[in-house]
C-alpha positions as CSV (number, residue, x, y, z in Angstrom):
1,X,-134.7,49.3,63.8
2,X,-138.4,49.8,64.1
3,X,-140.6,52.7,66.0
4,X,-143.0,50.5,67.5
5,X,-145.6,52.4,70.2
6,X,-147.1,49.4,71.9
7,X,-144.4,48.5,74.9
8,X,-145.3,45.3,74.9
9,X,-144.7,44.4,71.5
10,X,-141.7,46.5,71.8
11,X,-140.4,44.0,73.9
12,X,-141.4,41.4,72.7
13,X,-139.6,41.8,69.3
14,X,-136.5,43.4,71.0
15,X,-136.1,40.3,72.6
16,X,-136.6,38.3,69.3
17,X,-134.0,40.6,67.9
18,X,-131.9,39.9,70.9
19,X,-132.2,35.7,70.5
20,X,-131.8,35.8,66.6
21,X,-128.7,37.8,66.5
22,X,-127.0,35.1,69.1
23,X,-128.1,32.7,67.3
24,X,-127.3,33.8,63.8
25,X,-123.5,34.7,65.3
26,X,-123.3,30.7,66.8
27,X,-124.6,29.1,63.7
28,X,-121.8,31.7,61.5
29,X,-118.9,30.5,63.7
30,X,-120.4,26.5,63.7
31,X,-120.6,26.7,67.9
32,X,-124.3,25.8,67.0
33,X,-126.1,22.3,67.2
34,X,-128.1,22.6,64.0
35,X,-129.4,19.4,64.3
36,X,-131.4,20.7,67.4
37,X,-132.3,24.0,65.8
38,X,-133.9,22.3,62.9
39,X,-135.7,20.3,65.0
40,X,-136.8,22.9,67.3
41,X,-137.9,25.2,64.6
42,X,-139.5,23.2,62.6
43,X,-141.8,21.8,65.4
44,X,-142.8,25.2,65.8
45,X,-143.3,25.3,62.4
46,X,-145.2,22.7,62.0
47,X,-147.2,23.9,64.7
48,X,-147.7,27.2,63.3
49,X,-149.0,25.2,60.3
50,X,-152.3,23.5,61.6
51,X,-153.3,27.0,61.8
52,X,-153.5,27.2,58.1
53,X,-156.2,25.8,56.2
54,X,-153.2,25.2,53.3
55,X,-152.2,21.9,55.5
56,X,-155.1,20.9,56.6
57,X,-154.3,17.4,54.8
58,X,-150.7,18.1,54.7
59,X,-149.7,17.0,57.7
60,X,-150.1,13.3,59.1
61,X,-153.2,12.7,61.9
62,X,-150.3,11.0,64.0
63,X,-148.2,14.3,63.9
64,X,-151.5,16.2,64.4
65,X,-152.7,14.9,67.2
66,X,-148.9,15.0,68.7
67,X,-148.7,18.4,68.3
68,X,-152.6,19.4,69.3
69,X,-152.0,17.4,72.5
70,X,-148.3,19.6,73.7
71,X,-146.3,16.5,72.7
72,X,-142.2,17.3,73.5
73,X,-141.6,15.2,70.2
74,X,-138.1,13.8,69.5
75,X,-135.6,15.1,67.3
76,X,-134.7,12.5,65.4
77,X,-138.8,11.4,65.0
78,X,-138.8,15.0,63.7
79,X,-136.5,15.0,61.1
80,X,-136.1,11.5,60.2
81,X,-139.6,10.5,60.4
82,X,-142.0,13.0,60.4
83,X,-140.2,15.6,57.6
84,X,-140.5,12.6,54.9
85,X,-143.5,11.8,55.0
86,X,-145.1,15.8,54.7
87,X,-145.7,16.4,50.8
88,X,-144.2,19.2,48.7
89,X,-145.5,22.6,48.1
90,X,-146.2,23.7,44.4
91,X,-146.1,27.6,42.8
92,X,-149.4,27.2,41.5
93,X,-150.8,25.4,44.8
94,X,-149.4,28.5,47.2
95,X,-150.9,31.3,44.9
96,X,-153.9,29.5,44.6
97,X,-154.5,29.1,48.5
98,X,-154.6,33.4,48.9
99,X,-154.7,34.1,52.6
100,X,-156.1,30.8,53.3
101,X,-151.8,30.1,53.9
102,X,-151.6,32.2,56.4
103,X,-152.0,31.4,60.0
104,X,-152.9,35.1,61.7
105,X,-155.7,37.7,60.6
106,X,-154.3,40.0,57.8
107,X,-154.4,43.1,60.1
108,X,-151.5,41.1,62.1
109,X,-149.3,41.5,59.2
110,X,-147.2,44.7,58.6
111,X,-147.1,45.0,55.0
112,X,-149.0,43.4,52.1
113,X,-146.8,42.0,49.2
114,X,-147.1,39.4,46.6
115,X,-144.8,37.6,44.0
116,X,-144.2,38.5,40.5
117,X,-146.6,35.9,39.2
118,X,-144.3,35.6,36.5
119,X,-143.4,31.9,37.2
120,X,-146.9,30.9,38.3
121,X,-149.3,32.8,39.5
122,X,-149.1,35.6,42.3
123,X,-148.5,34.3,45.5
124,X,-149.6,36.2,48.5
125,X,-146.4,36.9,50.5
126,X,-146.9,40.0,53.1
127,X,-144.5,40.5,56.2
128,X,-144.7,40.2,59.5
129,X,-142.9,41.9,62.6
130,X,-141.2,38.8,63.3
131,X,-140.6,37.8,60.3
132,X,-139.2,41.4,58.8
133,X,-136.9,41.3,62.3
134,X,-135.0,38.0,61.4
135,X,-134.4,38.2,57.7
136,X,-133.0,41.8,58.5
137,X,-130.5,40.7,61.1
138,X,-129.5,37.4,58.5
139,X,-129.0,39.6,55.4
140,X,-127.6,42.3,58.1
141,X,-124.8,40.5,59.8
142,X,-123.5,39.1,56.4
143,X,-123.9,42.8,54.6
144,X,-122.3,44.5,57.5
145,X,-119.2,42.3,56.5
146,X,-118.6,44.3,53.2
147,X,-120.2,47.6,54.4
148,X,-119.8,50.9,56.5
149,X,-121.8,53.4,58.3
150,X,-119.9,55.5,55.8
151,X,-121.5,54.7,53.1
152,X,-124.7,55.5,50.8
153,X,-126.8,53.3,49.5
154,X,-128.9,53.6,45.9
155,X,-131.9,50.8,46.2
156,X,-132.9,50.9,42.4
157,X,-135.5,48.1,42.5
158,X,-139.1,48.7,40.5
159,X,-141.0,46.0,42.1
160,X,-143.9,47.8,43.7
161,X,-145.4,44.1,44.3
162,X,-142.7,42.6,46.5
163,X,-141.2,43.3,49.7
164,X,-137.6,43.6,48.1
165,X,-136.4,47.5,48.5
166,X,-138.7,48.0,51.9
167,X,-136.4,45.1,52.9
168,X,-133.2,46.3,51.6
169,X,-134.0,49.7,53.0
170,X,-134.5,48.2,56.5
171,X,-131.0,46.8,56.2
172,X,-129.5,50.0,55.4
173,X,-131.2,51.2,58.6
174,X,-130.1,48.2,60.4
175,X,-126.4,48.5,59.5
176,X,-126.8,52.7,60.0
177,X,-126.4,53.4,56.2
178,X,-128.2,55.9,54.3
179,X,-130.3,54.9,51.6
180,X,-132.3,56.3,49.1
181,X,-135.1,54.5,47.4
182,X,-136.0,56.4,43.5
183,X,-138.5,55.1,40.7
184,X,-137.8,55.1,36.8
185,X,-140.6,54.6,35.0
186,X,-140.7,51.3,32.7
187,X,-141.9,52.7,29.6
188,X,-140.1,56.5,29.6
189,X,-136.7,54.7,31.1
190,X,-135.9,58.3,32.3
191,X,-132.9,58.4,34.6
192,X,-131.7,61.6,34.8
193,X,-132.9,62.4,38.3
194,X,-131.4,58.9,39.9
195,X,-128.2,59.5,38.0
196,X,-128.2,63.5,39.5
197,X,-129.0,62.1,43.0
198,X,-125.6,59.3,42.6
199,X,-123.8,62.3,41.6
200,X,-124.8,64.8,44.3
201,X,-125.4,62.3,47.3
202,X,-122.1,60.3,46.6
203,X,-123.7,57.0,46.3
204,X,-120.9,54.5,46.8
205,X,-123.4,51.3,46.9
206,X,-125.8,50.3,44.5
207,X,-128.7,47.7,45.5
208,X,-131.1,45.9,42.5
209,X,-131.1,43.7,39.7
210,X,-128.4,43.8,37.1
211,X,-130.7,44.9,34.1
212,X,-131.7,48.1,35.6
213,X,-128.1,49.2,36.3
214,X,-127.2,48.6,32.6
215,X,-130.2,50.2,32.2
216,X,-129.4,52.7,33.8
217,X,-125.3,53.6,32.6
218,X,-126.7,53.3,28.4
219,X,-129.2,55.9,29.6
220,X,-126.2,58.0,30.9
221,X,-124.2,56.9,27.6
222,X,-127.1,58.2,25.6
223,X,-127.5,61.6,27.5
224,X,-123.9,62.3,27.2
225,X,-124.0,62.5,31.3
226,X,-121.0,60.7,33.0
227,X,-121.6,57.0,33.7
228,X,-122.6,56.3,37.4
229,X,-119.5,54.7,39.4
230,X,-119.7,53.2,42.7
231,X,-117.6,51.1,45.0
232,X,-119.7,48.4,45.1
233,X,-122.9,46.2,43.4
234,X,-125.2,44.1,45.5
235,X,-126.8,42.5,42.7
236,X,-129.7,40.1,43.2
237,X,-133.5,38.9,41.5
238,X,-132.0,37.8,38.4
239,X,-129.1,35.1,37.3
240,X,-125.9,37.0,37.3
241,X,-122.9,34.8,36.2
242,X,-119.2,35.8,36.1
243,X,-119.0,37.7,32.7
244,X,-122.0,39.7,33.6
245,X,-120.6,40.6,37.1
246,X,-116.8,41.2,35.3
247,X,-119.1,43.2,32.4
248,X,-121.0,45.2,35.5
249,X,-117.3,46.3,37.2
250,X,-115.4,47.0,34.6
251,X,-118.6,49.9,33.4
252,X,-118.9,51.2,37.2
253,X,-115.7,50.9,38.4
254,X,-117.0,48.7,41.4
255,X,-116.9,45.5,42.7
256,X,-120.1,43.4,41.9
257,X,-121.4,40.7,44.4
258,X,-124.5,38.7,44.0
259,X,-125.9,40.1,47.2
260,X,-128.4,37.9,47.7
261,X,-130.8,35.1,46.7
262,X,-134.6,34.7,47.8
263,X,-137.7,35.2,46.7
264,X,-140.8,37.2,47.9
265,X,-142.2,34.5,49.3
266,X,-139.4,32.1,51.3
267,X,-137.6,35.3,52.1
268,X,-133.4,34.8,51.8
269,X,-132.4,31.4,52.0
270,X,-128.3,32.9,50.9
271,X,-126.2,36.1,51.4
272,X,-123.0,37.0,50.0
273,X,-120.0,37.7,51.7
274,X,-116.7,39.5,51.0
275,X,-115.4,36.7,48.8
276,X,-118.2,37.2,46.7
277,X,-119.3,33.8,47.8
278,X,-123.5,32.9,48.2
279,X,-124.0,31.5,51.8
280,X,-127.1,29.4,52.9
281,X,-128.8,30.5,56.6
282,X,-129.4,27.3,58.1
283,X,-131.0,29.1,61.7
284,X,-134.1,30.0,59.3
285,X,-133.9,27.3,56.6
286,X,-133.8,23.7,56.7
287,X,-133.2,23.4,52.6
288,X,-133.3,20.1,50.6
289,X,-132.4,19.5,46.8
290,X,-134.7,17.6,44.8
291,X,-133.9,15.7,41.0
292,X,-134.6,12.3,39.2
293,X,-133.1,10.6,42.5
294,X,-135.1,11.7,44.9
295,X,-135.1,14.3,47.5
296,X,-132.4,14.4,50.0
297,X,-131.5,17.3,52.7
298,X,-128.7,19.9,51.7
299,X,-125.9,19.1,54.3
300,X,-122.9,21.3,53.0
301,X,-121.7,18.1,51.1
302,X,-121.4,19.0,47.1
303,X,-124.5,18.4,45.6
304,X,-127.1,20.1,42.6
305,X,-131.0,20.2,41.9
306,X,-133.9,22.0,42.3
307,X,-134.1,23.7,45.7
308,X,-137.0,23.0,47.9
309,X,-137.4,25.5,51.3
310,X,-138.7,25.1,54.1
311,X,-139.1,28.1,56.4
312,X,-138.4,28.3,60.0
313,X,-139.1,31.3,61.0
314,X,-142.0,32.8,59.1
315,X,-145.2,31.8,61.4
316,X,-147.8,33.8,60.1
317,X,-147.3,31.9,57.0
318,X,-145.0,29.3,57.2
319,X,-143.5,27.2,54.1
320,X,-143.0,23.2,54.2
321,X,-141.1,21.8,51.6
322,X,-141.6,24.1,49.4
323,X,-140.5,23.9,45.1
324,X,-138.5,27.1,44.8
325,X,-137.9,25.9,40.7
326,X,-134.7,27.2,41.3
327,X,-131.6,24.8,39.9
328,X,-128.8,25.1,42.4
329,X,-125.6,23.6,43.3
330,X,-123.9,23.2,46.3
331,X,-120.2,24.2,46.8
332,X,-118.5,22.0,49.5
333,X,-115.2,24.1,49.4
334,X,-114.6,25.9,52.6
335,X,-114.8,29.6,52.1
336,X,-111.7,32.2,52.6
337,X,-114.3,34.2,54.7
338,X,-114.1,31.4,57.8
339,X,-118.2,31.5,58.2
340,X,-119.4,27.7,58.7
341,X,-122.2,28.4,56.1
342,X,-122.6,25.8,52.9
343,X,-121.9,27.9,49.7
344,X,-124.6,28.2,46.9
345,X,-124.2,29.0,43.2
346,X,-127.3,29.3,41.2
347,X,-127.5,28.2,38.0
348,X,-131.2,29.3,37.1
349,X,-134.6,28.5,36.4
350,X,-135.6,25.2,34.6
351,X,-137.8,27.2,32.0
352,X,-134.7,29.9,31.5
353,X,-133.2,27.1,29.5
354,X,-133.5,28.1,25.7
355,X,-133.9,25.1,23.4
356,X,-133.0,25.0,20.0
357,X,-132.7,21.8,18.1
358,X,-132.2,19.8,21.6
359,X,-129.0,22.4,22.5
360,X,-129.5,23.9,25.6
361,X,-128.4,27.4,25.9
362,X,-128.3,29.7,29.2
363,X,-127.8,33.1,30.0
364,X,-124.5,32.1,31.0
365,X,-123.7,30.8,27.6
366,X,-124.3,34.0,25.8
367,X,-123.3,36.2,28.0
368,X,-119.4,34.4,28.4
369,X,-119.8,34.7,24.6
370,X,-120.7,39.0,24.4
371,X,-118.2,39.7,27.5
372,X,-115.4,37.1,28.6
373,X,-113.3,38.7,26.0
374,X,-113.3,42.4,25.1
375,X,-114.2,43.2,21.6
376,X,-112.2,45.6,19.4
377,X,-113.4,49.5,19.0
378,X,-116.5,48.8,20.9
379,X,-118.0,46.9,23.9
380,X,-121.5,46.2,24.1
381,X,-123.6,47.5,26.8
382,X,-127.0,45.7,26.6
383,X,-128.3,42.8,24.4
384,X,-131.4,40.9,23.7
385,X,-132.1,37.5,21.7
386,X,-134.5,37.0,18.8
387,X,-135.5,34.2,17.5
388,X,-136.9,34.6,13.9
389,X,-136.8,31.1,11.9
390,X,-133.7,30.1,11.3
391,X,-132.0,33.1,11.9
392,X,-130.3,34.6,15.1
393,X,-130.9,38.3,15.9
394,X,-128.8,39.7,18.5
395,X,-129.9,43.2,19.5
396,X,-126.9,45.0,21.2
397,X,-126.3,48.7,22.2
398,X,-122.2,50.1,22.6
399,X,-120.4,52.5,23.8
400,X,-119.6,53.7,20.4
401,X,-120.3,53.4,16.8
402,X,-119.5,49.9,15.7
403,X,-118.0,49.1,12.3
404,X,-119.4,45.7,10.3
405,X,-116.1,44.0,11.4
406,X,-116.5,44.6,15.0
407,X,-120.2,43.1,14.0
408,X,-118.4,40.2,12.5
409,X,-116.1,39.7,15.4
410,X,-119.2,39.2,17.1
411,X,-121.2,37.3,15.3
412,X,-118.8,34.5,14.9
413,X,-118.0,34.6,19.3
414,X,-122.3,34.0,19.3
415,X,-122.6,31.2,16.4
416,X,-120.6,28.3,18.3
417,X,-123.6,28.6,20.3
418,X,-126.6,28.4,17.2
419,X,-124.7,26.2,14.8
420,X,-127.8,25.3,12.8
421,X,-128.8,29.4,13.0
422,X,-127.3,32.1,11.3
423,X,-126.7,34.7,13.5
424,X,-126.9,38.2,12.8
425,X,-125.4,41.3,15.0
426,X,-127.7,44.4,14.8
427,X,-126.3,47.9,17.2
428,X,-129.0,49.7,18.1
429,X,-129.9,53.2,20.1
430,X,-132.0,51.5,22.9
431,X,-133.3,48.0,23.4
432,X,-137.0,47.3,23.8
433,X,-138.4,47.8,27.7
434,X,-138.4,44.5,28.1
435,X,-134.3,44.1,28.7
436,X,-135.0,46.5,32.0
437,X,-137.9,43.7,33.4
438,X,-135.3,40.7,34.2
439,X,-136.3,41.4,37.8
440,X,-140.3,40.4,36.8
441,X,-139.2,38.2,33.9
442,X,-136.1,35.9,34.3
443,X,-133.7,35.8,31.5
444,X,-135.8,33.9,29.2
445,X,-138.7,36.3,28.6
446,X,-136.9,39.4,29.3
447,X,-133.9,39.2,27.4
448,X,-135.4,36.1,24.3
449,X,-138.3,37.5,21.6
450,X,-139.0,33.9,20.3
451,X,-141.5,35.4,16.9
452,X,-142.8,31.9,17.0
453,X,-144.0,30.9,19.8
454,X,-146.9,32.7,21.2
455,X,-147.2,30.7,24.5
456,X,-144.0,32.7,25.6
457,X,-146.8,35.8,25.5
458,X,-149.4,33.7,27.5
459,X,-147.5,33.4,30.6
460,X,-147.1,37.0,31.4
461,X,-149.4,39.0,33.4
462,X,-150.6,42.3,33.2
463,X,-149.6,45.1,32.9
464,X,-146.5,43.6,31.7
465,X,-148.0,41.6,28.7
466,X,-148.9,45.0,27.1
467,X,-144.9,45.9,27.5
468,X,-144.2,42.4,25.8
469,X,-146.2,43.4,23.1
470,X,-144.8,47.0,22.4
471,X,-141.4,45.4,22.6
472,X,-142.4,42.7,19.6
473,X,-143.6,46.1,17.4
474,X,-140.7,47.2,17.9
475,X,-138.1,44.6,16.8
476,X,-141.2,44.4,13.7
């Protein structure tokens, strides 16, 4: 997987890759005590952590000195005790530690990333050997369930800050698929050499976020080039519900999974598998869900919240109970795949929730609304909200030119959702940059121009907030 000239280390993380794939292949087919793995883990864990200035009053003297003095310290004491009693992580508190989280010297790492900063600020979040090695082999052994050496892989992911496509691309390597790994620029949104490479290589896999595909087949619409097919769509850093994955297949011929859910800095805590089901990774995860009850561990049972992570295998900077923001709910059906593995479904960020009047609206909502049922004469590619007063603007591009029925037909599928709005259907050429940014943004920024409400604009970084702007000259 890795060219690594130092013999030692060499060994060193072939034997890691060695242990992790057993385990990872125990805890799939439930042979595995995870009771003991947590425990085990997170002791090391924790241990890792009193090397980082980030917990120096995060974890209890009593637990301290336990683990400073070599302590063999007791399962349940572990996980019924001492887990309780350490305090949550915040966003803002991470990013606002820098490399003061980590627990090596910043040459041990092998790559420098950070977050988005687009739901807080940037959080540092580079990788290390280790660390690369066993969220490869997780994502890997679930991947290699839907995938052959056969196949060839586009990674389409613009994301120069996170460790995303170098970590999709070592998969591909992993699983002995050839990749390719392009750039589009934001602003020109030229395609034509991606879509010549699809064509020529015979890319029958794409890899990346759900707005840059659509992105990408309205470009080919707009060229008059044929519309990129593939066989399949590992879809992943934005909400992708069932019309938008049913939307995504029926325009590439493919069948569209939500690949996988993580973020730059927990890593993957859920991979899909070839029922197009999300699975948690309990060998490098002990996960809890968190809401106006209280906070209780994720044990497969059926349950919702926010989802808090703690990691068990990232030592150079480990997380401990950290607030992912992320609303999630937990599937206790058994999956057709046989893999012991809780189910996930996401169900988005808190601040994705667009409020109007006290009705909650979600991506979900709108997008069951523009493609659960196929429209007459037309179907709509792309779309984006704006909010302007009391009106409604939906900004759509098709696959042909729509009539002011088809625009009515519309229209009235969107209003059960704004009944104190009027709502107005307006086809366009090409939607702002914005709608290609979902993997920086989340739903609500990328894909909702509220006119009125400037602190929308004050939570986006550069050089992205100069985007935002361009976009709200051009909607005028």
């Amino acid at each position: 997987m890795l060219l690594l000239r130092d013999e030692t280390e060499l060994a060193r993380t072939r034997g890691l890759q060695v242990e992790h794939t057993e385990l990872v292949r125990e805890v799939f087919a439930g042979r595995a005590d995870l009771r003991e793995v947590y425990a085990r883990k997170f002791v090391a864990a924790l241990g890792a952590a009193l090397e980082s200035p980030m917990y120096d009053d995060a974890i209890p003297g009593d637990v301290r000195r336990l683990l400073l003095g070599g302590a063999a310290l007791d399962p349940a004491f572990v996980l019924d005790d001492v887990f309780g009693r350490l305090p949550f992580l915040g966003k803002r508190e991470l990013s606002g530690h820098g490399q003061a989280a980590f627990t090596r010297k910043l040459s041990d790492f092998l790559h420098y990333y950070e977050s988005s900063g687009t739901t807080g600020h940037p959080a540092a979040a580079p990788k290390a050997l280790d660390d690369l090695i066993v969220n490869t082999i997780n994502i890997g052994e679930m991947w290699g369930r839907l995938l052959q050496p056969s196949d060839i892989a586009l990674i389409l992911i613009n994301a120069p800050f996170a460790p995303a496509a170098y970590q999709f691309e070592k998969i591909m390597e992993y699983l002995g698929v050839m990749s390719f790994r392009p750039w589009v620029d934001n602003i020109t949104g030229d395609y034509t050499r991606v879509l010549r490479l699809v064509e020529e290589l015979g890319a029958t896999v794409f890899v990346g976020p759900p707005s840059r595909l659509l992105e990408m087949i309205q470009f080919a619409h707009r060229a008059g080039l044929p519309a990129p097919k593939f066989e399949r769509l590992l879809l992943m850093a934005e909400q992708t519900g069932p019309s938008l994955l049913a939307h995504l297949e029926r325009l590439t011929g493919g069948r569209a999974y939500v690949g996988s859910y993580g973020s730059s800095e927990t890593g993957t805590p859920a991979v899909t598998c070839e029922h197009h089901n999300l699975h948690l990774q309990p060998q490098s995860f002990l996960l809890e869900l968190v809401d106006e009850r209280g906070a209780r561990l994720v044990t497969g049972a059926p349950d919702r919240g926010e989802l808090v992570v703690t990691t068990l295998d990232i030592p150079a900077r480990p997380l401990i109970r950290y607030r992912t923001g992320d609303l999630v709910e937990i599937d206790g059906t058994p999956c057709p795949c046989g893999l012991a593995l809780p189910v996930l479904r996401t169900l988005g960020r808190g601040q994705d929730l667009l409020v109007l009047e006290e009705s909650g609206i979600r991506q979900n909502d709108v997008e069951n609304a523009l493609w659960a049922e196929e429209l007459p004469g037309a179907k709509v590619f792309n779309y984006m909200v704006v909010l302007r007063g009391s009106q409604v603007v939906f900004l759509v591009t098709a696959d042909a030119e729509p009539d002011g029925a088809w625009a009515g037909v519309l229209a009235d599928r969107l209003a059960a959702l704004f009944p104190k709005h009027e709502v107005v259907v307006r086809a366009v050429d090409t939607l702002p940059p914005l709608a290609s940014l979902g993997q920086y943004l989340g739903w609500k920024l990328s894909r909702v121009l509220d006119l009125g409400d400037e602190r929308n604009w004050e939570r986006l970084p550069a050089p992205i907030l100069s985007i935002v702007r361009q976009s709200l000259d051009q909607v005028g």
